[in-house]
N, C-alpha and C positions, 0 to 999 in steps of 0.2 A: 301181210296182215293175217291174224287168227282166225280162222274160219270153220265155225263148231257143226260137228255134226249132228248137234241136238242144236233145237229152238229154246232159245232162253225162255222158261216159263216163268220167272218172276223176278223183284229187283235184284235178288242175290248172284241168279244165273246173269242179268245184265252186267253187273259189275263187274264179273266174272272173266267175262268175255273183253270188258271193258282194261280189266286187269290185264290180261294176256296179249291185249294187243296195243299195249305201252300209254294208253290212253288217261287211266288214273295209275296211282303210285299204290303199293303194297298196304300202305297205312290207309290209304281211302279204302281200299278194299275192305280192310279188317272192321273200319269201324261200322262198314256196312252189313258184316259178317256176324259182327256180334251184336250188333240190332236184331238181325231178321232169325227165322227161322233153319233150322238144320234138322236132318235125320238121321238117323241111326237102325241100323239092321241088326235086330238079333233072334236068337231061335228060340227065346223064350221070351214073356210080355215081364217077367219080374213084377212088383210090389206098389207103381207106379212112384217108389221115391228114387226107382233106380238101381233100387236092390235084386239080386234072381237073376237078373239078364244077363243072357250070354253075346255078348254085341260082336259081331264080325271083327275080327283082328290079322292082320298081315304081319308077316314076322321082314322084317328089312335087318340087314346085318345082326346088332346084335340089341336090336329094339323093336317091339310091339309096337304096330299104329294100327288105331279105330278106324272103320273106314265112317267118313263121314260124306252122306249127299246134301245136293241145294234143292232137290225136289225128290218127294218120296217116288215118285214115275224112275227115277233113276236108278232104285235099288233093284231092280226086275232082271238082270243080273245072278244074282245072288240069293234069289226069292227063295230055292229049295234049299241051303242052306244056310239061309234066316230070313224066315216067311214073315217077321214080325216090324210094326216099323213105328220107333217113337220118335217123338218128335219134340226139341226145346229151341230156345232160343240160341242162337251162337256163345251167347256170354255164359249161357250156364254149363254150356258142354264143357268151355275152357275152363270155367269156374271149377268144374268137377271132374276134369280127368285128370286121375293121378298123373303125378309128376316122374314115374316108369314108360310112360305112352306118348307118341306123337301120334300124326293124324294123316291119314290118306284124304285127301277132296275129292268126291268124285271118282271112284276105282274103275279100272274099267272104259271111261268116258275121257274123250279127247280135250276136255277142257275140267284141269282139277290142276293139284298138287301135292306133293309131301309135304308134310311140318314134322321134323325131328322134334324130342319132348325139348332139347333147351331154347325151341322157337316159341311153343308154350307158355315158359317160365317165361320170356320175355313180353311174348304180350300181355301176358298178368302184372308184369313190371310198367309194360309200357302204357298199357290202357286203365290203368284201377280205375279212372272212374266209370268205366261199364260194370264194374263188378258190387 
């Protein structure tokens, strides 16, 4: 059994945990994922529509992923380079990251994952009605 070394602070980190230790299925995750709330770390606050920001990125082989957390307490990490921290709902991160980007969950912290961009494009396929 999955055993986090963070306290889940809210439904998403439950799920989360919930996910990793075979208890719900990947698709229950997601739907809960693009319900709730996510963060994003970057070293500038940008225009508030999203525009400006320089948002944390990890280069994996030969793809860029955002790093995305389930609670802003997680990005403290990372805080001296990217003191900044916004915050949308799951659906609109997916809604809105280019289709060159996948996603880090959680960097850093023992309960996350990768998402390559063509896991992206499919949850956009497979969930349109959150969008």
């Amino acid at each position: 059994m999955y055993k986090p070394t963070f306290s889940p602070k809210n439904k998403l980190e439950e799920s989360l945990v919930s996910l990793m230790n075979g208890e719900i299925d990947m698709a229950s995750f997601l739907k809960i994922f693009l319900s709730e709330d996510v963060y994003i770390a970057s070293a500038r606050e940008g225009d508030g529509q999203g525009l400006g920001i320089e948002p944390l990125l990890f280069q994996r082989e030969s793809e860029l992923q955002l790093a995305v957390f389930t609670a802003s307490e997680n990005m403290e990490a990372f805080k001296e380079r990217a003191p900044v921290c916004l915050k949308l709902k799951g659906n609109q991160l997916i809604g809105k990251l280019s289709e060159n980007y996948g996603l880090v969950l959680n960097p850093s912290l023992t309960a996350g994952f990768e998402l390559p961009h063509s896991g992206i494009l499919a949850i956009r396929q497979d969930f349109k009605d959150y969008f």
